[in-house]
N, C-alpha and C positions, 0 to 999 in steps of 0.2 A: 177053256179054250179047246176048241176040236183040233182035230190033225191037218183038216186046211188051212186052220189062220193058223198053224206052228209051223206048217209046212212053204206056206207064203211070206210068212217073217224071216225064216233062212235063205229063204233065196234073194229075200230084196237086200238080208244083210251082206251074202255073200256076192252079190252085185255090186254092193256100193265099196266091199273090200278091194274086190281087183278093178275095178274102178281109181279108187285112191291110189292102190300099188303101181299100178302100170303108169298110172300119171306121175308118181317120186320115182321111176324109174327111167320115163322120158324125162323129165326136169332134170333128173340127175347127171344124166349121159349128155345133153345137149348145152351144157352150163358153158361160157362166154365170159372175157374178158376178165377184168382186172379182182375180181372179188370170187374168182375160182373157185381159190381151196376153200374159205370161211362154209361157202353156200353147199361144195364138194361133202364138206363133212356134215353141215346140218341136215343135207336131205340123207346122209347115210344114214346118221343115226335115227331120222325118220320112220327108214323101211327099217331099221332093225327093231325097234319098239312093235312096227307093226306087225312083224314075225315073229316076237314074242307075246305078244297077247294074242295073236291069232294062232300060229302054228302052233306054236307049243316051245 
């Protein structure tokens, strides 16, 4: 692999990361009605798995 296709692979991954994150970020802040907390706490634990395998 040259340093373009490595260099093209980080960025579409790093794309699709905050991607994912800002969207469990809106889901999470905008949650509604009677099933709050259950969905409150799946999308938290969501973005935390994803800040541990991504951030570190």
């Amino acid at each position: 692999m040259g340093r373009t296709t490595i260099h093209l692979f980080l960025n579409r991954l790093l794309a699709n990361y905050f991607t994912v994150y800002v969207k469990l970020f809106r889901y999470q802040h905008y949650i509604k009605g009677a099933h709050f907390q259950p969905y409150q706490i799946f999308f938290t634990s969501l973005q935390k798995e994803l800040d541990d395998k991504f951030i570190g």
